[in-house]
C-alpha positions in Angstrom: -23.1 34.1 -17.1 -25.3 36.3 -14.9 -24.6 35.3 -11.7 -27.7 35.3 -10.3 -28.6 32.3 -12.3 -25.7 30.4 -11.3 -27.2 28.6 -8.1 -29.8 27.5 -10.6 -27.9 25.8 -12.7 -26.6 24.5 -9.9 -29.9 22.9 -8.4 -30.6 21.8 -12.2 -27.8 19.4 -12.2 -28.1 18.2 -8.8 -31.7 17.1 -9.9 -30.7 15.5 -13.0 -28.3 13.7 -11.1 -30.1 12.8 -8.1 -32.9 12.2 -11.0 -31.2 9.6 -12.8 -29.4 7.7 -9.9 -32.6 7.1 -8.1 -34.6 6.1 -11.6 -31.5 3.5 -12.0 -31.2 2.6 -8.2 -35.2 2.2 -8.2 -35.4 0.2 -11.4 -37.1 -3.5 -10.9 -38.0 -3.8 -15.0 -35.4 -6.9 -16.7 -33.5 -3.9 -18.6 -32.8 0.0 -17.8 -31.1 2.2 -20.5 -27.8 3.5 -20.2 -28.6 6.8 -20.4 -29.4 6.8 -17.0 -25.9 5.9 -16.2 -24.1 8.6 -18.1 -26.7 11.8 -16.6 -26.0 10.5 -13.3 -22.3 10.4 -13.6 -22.5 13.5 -15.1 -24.5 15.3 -12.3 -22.3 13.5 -9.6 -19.1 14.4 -10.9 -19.7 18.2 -11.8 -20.9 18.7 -8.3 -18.2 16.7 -6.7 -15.4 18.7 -8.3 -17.2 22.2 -8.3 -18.3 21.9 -4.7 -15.9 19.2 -2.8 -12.9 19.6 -4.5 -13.3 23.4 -4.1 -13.7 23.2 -0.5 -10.3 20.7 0.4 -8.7 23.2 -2.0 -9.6 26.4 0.4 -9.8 24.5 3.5 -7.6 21.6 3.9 -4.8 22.6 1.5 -5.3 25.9 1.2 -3.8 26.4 -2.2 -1.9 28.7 -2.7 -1.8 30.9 -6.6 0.8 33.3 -5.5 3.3 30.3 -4.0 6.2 29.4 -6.4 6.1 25.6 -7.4 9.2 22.9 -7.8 8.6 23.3 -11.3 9.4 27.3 -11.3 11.8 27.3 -8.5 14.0 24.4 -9.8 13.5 24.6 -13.2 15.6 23.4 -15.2 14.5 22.4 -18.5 14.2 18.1 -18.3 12.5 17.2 -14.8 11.2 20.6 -13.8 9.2 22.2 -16.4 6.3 24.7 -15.9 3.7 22.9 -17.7 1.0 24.5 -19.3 -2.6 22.9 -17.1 -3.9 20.7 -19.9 -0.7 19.5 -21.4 -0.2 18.5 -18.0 -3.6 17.0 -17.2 -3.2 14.8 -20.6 0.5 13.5 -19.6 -1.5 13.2 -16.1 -4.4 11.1 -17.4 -2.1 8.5 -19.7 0.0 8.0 -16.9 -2.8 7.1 -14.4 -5.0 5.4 -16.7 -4.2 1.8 -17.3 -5.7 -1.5 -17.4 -7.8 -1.1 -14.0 -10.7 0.8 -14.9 -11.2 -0.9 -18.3 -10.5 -4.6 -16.7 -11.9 -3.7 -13.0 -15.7 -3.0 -13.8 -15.7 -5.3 -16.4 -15.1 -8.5 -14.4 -17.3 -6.8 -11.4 -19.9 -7.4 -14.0 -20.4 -10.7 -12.4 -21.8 -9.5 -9.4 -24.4 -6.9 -11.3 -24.4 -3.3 -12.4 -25.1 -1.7 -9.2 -22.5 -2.6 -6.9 -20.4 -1.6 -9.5 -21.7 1.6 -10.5 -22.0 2.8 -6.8 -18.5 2.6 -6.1 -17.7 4.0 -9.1 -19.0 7.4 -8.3 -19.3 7.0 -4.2 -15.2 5.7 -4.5 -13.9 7.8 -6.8 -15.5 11.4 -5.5 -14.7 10.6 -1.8 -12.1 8.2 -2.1 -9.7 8.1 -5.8 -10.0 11.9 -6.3 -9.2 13.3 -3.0 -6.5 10.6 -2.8 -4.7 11.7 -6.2 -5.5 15.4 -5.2 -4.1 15.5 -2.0 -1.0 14.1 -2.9 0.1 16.0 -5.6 -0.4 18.8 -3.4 2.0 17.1 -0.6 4.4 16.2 -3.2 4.4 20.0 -4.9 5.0 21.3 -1.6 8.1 19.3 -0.7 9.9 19.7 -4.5 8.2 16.7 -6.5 9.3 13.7 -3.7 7.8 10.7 -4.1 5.4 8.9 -1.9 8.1 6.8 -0.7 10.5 9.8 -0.1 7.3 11.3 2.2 6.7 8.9 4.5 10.3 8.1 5.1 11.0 12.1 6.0 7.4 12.9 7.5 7.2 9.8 9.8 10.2 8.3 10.0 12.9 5.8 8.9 10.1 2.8 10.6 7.3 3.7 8.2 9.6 5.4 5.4 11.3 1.8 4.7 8.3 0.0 4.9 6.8 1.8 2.6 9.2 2.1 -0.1 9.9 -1.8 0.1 6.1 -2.3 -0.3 6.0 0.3 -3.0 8.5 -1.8 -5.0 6.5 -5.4 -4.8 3.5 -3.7 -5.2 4.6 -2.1 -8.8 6.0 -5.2 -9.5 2.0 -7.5 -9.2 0.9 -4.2 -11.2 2.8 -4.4 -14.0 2.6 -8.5 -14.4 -1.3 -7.8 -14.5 -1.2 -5.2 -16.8 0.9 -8.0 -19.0 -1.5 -10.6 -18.7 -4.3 -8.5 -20.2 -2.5 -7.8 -23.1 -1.3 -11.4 -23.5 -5.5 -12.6 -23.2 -6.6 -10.2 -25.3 -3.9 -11.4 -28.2 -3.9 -14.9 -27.8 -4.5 -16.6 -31.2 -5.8 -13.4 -32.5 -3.6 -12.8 -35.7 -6.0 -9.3 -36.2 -5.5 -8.4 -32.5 -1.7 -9.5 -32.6 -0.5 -7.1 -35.4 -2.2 -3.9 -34.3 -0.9 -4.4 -31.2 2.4 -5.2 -32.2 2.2 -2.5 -35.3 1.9 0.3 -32.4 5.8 0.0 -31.3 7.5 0.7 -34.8 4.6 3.5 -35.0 5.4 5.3 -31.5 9.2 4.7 -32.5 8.7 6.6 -36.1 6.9 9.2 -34.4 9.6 9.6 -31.9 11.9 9.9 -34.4 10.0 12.4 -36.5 9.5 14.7 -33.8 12.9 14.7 -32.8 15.0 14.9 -35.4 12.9 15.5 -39.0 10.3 17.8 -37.7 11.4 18.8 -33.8 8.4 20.1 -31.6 5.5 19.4 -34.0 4.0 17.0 -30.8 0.3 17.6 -32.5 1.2 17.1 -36.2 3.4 13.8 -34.9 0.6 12.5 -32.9 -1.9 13.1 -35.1 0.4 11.4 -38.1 0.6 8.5 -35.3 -3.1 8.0 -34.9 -3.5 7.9 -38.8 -0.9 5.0 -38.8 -2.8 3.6 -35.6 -5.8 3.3 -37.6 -4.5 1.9 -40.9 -2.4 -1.0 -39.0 -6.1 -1.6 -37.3 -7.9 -1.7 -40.4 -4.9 -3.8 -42.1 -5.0 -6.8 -39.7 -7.9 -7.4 -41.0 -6.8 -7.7 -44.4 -3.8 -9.7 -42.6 -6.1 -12.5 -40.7 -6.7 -13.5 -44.3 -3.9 -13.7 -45.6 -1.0 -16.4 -45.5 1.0 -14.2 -43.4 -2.0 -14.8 -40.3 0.3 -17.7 -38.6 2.9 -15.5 -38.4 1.0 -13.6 -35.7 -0.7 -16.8 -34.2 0.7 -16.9 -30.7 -0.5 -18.5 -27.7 -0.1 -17.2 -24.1 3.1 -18.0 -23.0 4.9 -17.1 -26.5 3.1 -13.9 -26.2 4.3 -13.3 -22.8 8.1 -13.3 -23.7 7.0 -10.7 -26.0 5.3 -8.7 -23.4 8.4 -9.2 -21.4 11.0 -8.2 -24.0 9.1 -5.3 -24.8 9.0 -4.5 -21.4 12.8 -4.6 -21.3 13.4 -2.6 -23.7 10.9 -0.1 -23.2 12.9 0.9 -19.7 16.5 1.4 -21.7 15.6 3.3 -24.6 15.5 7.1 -24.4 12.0 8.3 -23.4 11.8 10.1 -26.4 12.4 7.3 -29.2 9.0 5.4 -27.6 7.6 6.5 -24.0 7.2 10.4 -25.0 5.4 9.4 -28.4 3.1 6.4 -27.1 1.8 9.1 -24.6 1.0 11.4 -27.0 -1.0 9.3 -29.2 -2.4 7.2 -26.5 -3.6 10.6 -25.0 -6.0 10.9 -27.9 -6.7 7.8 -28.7 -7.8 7.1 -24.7 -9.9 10.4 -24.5 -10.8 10.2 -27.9 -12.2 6.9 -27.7 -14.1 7.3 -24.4 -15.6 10.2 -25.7 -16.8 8.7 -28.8 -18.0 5.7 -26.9 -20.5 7.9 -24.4 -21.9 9.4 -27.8 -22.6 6.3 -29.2 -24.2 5.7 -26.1 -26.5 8.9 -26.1 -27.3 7.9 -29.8 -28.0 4.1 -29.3 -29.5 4.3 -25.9 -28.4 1.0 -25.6 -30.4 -1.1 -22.7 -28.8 -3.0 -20.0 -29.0 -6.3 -20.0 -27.3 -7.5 -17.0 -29.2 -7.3 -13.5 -28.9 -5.0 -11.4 -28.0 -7.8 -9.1 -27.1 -11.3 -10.0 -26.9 -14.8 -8.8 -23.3 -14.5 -7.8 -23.6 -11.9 -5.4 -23.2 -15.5 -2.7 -19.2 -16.0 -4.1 -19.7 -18.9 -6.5 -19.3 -16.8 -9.2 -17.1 -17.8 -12.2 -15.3 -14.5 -13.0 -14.2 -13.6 -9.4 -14.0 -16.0 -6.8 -15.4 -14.5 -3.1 -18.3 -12.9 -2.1 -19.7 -9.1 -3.3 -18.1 -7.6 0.3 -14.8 -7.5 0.1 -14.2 -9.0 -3.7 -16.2 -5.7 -5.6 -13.6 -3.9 -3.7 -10.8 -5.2 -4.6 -11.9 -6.0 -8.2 -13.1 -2.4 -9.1 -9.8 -0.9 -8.2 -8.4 2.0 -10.2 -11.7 3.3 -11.3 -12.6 4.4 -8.2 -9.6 4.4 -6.1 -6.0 3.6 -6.8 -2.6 3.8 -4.9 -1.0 3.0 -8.4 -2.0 7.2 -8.9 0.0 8.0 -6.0 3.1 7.0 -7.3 2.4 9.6 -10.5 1.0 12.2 -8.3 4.2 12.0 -6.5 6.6 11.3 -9.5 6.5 13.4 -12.6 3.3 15.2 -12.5 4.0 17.6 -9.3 7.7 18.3 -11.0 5.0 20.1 -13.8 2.8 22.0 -11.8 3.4 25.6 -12.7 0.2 27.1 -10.2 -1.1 25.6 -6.8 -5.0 26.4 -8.4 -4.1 23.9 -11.3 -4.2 21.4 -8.5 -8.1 20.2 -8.3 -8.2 20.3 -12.4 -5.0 18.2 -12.2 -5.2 15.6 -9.4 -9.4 16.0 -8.7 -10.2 16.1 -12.5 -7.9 13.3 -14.3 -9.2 10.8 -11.5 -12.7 11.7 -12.3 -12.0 11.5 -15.8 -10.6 7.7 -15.3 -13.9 7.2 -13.0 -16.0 7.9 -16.0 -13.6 5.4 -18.1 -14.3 2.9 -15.3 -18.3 3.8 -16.1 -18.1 3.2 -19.7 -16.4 0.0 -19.1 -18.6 -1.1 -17.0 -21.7 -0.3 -20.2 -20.1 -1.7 -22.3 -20.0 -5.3 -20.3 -23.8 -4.8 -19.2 -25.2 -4.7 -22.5 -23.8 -7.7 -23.3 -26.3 -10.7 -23.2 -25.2 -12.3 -19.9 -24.5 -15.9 -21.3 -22.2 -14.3 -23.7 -20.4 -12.3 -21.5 -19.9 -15.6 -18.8 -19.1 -17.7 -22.1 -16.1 -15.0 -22.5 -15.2 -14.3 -19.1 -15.6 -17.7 -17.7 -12.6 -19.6 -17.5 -12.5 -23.6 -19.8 -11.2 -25.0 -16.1 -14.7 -23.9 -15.0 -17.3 -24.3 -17.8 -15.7 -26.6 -20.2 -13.4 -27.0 -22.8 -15.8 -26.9 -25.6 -18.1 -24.7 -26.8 -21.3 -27.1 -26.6 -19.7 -27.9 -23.0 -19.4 -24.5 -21.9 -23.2 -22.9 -23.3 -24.2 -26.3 -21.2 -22.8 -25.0 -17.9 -23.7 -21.4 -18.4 -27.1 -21.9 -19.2 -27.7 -24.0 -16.6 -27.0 -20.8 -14.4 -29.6 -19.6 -15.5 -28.1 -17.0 -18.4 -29.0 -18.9 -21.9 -26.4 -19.0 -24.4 -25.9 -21.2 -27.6 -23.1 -22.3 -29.4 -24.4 -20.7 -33.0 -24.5 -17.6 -30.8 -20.7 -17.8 -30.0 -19.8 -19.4 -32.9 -21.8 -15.9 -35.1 -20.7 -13.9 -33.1 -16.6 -14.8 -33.3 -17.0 -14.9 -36.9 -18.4 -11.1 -36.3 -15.7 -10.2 -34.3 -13.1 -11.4 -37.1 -12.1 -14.3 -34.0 -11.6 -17.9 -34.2 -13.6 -18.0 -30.8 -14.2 -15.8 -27.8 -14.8 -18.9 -25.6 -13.1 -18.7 -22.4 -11.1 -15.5 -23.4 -10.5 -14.3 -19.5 -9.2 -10.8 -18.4 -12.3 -8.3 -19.2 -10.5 -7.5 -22.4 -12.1 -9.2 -25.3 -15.7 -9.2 -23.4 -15.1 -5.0 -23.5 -13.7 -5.0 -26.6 -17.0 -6.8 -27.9 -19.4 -4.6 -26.1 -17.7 -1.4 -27.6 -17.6 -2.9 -30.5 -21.9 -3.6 -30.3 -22.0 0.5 -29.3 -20.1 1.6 -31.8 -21.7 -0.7 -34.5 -25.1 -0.4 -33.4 -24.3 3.7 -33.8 -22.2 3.6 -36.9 -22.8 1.2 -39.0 -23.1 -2.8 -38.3 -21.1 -3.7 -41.1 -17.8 -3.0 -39.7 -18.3 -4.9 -37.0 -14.9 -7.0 -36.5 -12.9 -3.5 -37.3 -14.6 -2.0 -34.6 -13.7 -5.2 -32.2 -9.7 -4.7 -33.9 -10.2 -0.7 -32.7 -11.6 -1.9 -29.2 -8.6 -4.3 -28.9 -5.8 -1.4 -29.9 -7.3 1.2 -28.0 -7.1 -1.1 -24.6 -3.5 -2.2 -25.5 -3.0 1.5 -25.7 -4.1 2.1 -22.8 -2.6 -1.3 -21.2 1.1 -0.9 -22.6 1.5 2.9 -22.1 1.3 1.8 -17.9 3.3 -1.3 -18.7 6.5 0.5 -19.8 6.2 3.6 -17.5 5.7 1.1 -14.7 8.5 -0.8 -15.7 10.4 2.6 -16.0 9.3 3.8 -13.0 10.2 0.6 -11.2 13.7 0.0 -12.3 14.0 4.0 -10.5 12.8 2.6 -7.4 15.0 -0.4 -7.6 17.7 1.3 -8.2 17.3 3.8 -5.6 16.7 0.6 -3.1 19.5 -1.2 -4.0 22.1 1.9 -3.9 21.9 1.4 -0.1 23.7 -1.7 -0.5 26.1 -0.8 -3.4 26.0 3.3 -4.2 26.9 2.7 -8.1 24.0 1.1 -8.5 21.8 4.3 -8.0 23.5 5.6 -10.9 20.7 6.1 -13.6 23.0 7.6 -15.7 25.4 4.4 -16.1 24.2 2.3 -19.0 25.3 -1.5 -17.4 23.3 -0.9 -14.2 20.4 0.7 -16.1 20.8 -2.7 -17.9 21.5 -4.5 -15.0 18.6 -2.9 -13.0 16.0 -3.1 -16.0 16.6 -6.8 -16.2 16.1 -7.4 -12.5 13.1 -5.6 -12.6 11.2 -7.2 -15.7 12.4 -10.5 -14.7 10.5 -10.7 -11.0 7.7 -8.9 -13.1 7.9 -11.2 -15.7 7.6 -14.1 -13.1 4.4 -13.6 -12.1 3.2 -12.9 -16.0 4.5 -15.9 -16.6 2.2 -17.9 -13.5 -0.7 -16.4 -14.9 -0.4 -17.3 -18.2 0.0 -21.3 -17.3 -2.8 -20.8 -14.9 -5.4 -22.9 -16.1 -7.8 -20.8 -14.5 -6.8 -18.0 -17.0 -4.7 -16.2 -14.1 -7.3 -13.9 -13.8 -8.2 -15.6 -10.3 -5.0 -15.1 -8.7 -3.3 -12.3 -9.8 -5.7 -10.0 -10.2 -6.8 -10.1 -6.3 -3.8 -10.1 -5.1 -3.0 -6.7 -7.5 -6.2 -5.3 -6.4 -5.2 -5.8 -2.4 -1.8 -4.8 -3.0 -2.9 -1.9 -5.2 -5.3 -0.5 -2.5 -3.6 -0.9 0.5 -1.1 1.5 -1.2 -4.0 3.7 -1.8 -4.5 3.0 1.9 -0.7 4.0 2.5 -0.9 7.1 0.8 -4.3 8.6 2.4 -2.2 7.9 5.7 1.1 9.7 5.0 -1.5 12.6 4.2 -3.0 12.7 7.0 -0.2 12.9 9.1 1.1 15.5 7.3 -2.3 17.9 7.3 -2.3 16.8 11.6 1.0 18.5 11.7 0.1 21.2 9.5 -2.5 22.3 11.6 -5.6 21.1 10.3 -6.6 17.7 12.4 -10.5 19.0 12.1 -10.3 18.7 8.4 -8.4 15.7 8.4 -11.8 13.4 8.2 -11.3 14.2 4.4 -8.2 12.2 3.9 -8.8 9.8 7.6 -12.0 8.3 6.5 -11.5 6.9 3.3 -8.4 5.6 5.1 -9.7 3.3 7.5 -12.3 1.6 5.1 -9.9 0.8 2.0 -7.3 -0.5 5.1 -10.8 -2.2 7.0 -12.3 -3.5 3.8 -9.1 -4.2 1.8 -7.6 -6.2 5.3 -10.2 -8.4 5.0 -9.7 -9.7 1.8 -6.3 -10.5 2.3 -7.8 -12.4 5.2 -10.3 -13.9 3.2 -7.5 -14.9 0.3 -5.5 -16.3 3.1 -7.7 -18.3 5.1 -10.9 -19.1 3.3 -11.3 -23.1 3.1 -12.4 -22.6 -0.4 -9.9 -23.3 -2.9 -11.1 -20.8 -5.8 -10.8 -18.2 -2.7 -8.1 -18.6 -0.9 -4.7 -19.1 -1.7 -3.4 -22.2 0.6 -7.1 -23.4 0.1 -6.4 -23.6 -3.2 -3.1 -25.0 -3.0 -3.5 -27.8 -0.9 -5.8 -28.9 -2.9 -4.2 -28.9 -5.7 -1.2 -30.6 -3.8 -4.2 -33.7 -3.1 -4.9 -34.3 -6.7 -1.2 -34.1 -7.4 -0.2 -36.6 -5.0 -3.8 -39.0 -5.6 -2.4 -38.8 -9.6 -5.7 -37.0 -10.5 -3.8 -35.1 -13.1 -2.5 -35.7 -16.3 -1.0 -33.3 -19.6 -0.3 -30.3 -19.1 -1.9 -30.2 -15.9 0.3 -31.9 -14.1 3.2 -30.1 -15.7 2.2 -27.0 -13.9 0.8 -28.2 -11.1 4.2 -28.1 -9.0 4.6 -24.3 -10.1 0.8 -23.1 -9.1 1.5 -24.9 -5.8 4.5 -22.8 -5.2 3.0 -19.9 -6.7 -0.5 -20.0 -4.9 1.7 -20.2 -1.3 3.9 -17.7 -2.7 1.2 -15.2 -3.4 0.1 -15.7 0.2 3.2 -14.9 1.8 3.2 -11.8 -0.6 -0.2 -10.5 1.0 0.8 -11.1 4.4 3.8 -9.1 3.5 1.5 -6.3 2.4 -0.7 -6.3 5.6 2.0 -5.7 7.7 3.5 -3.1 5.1 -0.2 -1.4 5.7 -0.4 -1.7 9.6 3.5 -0.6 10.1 2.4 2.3 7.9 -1.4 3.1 9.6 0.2 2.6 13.0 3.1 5.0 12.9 1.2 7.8 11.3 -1.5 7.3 13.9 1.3 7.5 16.7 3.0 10.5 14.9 -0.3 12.3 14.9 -1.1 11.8 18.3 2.0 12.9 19.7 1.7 15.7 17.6 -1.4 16.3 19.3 -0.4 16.1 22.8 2.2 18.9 21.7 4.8 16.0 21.9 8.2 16.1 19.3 7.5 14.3 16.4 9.6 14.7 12.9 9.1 18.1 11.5 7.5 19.4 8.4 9.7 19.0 5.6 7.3 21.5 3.4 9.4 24.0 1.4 9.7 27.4 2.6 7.0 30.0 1.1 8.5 31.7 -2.3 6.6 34.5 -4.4 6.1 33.5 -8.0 8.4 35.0 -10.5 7.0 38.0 -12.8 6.0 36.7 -15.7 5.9 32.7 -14.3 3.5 30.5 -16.7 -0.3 30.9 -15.4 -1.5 28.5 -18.0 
């Protein structure tokens, strides 16, 4: 390309973008097209990585292409591997990409499509990328450590401890959340069950057959995994009809000790019999499906049917109790910003690296890559009639029991719903019913499923819902077993400070031992959810989305430390500013879950309450059952968030102090950046 005409093309996609986010911020008509939505994600995210990911790569980082990486210097062939860039952006983008920016935008829906759409650019270019970006960077240049490892040697044993306890409770809420999606999304779905369930023995045969019948075809497994993918999807169909559908009829809390077990034993087999192979084919099937999904889009030119603000902006929304400032914030988490991403941009990804320049593609790209997931998502909810969408997302505590109850309540907010309407359209869907099914899941799974029908063919209809369904447990279960991988690590690492043979990963009884602690306080809090008669949705999923950015919060402070002591405090607004307003905004949350007098906001609110109908005997069933255990729970989850505050303050404050010194040209801890190395001859510039 001449380049002459380069600035041009330049100025051409900053008008198409600037074009279609004013057209969709300037819209007053009852629908706008979704086109507008993909051009001006498009336009905002080119120019974001071209221009602001460029400049922190020259002039806050400086990387550096002639500076030898952990993954050359300490190579050695099982943690430290020069990665070739886009094998390492893929095992990158599965391991960042979970539930959050399928679930996240999806439940935000309540609130309208703007506020969600805006902080799904806005957070992710200024906030999620540089966050993912800049940490990967820190984490190459100190051989791979991991967040936790960072603070503790850049600011201290205060901050350091503080950090890595936090880290560990916080992976722990992330991992229970990610379990309860699954578990809604299956619940008495026989179709949904067995896909899901069919994708284990898959990733296991495929593990198996790149091992040891056909070793190092990764492409010809994975794609022999994604044909099997498909033909499970396409056979629970043929199951749901057939006399073996009760063997796959679950409900929640039977599917949760499966969610559990699989957890368990995802973190003691080898990586390669089913982590290694689910990434592969979830790889594809994530990017595959995302991409297919924005073509259907262009094609269909689907309108929106949400507004761009609704009725529930005020907090008495059904989906997500609390007002649009802070809730939105804390709802839409890893599609614009997560600290969940710091913990892979400081664990296996910066042990790939094989160039500094691979850096922005790497860290910058993959989180703009999960920001357009989070866009799609968020589509695929909006052109949803909006009764339907409240009839799936609302929880039967709120709106009724019954259908005819439920199309009652929700029409009488004003979105008009029937009960032929949900009845047609579970029958469509291959469902029982999609009444009350919480979580973001099944309502996304029945908007890709419109999008893809509406652009395909309208006849496969409930195989398209089946395909929706599998490709979010893909996405859902690939984070649920690294996480739980991951965790036991960090577990025991923690507890070796107490008793040293328990940071041996190598023993098989405290890999055991460590695997079951681990699942069983993640487990816990599945399990809470799951009884919730609110759909668990309400409490877990605020409290994961405060904990989960206040490690964001953590991270963008550790940063900024380090680039103070580096030398570059004038740049360090990059990494400072988006600091202070997740902390700020994220803070008052937790305040506003702590201490709100509502009881659908906050959590002793909504205890005590609950204590007052138990004690008047206002409860009977299964209600009163659980009641002692969401009492508990409910006061638990609060003491969990003021845990995290401080965990974010102890963190915020020390930096702050460290920089300061630093500043005043006081002694503070040194760098702990390995020395410069040239690059080998011959090193892998792929």
């Amino acid at each position: 390309m001449p380049a002459q005409l380069r600035p041009f093309i330049w100025i051409g996609i900053a008008v198409l973008g600037a074009a279609c986010l004013g057209g969709i911020a300037l819209n007053r008509g009852e629908t706008i097209n979704a086109i507008w939505f993909i051009g001006a994600a498009a336009g905002v995210y080119a120019l974001a990585y071209r221009f602001y990911a460029g400049w922190i790569a020259a002039r806050l980082m400086v990387v550096d292409s002639t500076r030898a990486t952990p993954a050359e210097r300490l190579n050695d062939g099982r943690d430290f591997v020069p990665t070739h860039k886009w094998i390492t952006f893929g095992h990158h983008f599965a391991a960042i990409a979970g539930a959050g920016p399928l679930v996240g935008p999806t439940l935000a829906m309540q609130f309208g499509y703007m506020p969600g759409t805006l902080w799904l650019l806005v957070g992710a270019v200024f906030g999620g990328c540089v966050q993912d970006m800049v940490i990967l960077f820190c984490s190459t240049r100190r051989n791979g450590r991991s967040l936790g490892q960072m603070a503790r040697d850049e600011l201290g044993p205060v901050a350091g401890s503080a950090a890595l306890l936090g880290t560990l409770m916080i992976m722990v809420l992330i991992v229970a959340v990610l379990g309860l999606v699954v578990v809604n999304a299956m619940k008495h779905s026989p179709w949904g069950t067995s896909t899901v369930f069919a994708t284990i023995p898959i990733a296991i045969l495929v593990g198996v057959y790149m091992r040891n019948i056909r070793p190092g075809r990764v492409l010809e497994g994975s794609l022999i995994g994604l044909a099997l993918l498909l033909l499970a999807t396409a056979g629970g169909g043929w199951l749901d009809h057939s006399p073996l559908r009760s063997w796959f009829d679950y409900d929640g809390t039977t599917l949760a000790l499966f969610v559990i077990g699989y957890g368990f034993l995802a973190a003691i087999l080898p990586v390669w019999l089913l982590l290694a192979p689910r990434d592969y084919i979830s790889t594809f099937i994530k990017i595959g499906a995302i991409l297919l999904l924005a073509f259907a889009v262009v094609i269909l030119q689907p309108e929106m049917k949400m507004p761009a603000f609704s009725r529930f902006t005020d907090g008495t929304g059904p989906v997500v109790a609390g007002n649009l400032f802070p809730f939105l914030f804390i709802t839409i988490a890893c599609g614009a910003i997560s600290g969940f991403h710091a913990l892979i941009s400081s664990g296996t990804t910066p042990k790939l690296i094989a160039n500094e320049r691979d850096i922005p593609m790497i860290g910058y790209g993959s989180m703009l890559m999960e920001s357009f997931v989070g866009l799609m998502a968020l589509i695929a909810a909006a052109v949803l009639d909006p009764g339907v969408y409240f009839a799936i997302n609302s929880p039967s505590g709120v709106v009724g029991r019954t259908v005819e109850q439920a199309v009652a309540t929700i029409s009488g907010w004003g979105f008009p719903v029937t009960a032929e309407t949900m009845n047609e359209l579970a029958r469509e869907m291959g469902e029982t019913t999609l009444l009350a099914r919480t979580g973001g899941a099944p309502s996304l799974a029945v908007g890709m499923a419109t999008i893809f029908a509406g652009a395909f063919g309208k006849s496969m209809l409930a195989l398209w819902y089946h395909f929706a369904i599998m490709f979010e447990a893909m996405f859902i279960l690939t984070a649920v077993d690294a996480g739980t991988r991951v965790g036991r690590f960090m577990l025991q690492d923690m507890l070796s400070n107490i008793w040293k043979p328990f940071g041996d990963t190598k023993s098989f009884p405290m890999t055991m031992l460590s695997s079951a602690l681990f699942v069983a306080m993640w487990g816990y809090f599945l399990y809470i959810g799951v009884i919730d008669p609110l759909g668990g949705i309400n409490i877990l999923w605020p409290l994961f989305g405060i904990s989960n950015q206040m490690l964001a919060a953590i991270a963008l402070a550790v940063a900024t430390c380090i680039f103070v002591k580096s030398g570059k405090a004038r740049y360090v607004w990059v990494t400072a500013v988006p600091m202070v307003a997740i902390a700020l905004t994220t803070t008052y949350a937790a305040w506003e879950k702590l201490f709100s007098a509502d009881p659908r906001v906050g959590f002793l609110a909504g205890a005590d309450a609950l204590a007052q109908k138990l004690a008047a005997g206002q409860l009977t069933g299964a209600a009163l059952e659980s009641a002692p255990k969401l009492i508990f729970n409910q006061r638990l989850d609060a003491a969990l968030t003021v845990f995290f505050v401080i965990v974010l303050w102890v963190v915020i404050v020390e930096a702050t102090r460290l920089s300061l010194r630093h500043l005043r040209g006081e002694v503070v801890p040194p760098l702990t950046e390995h020395p410069w190395e040239p690059r080998t001859a011959g090193g892998n510039d792929d």
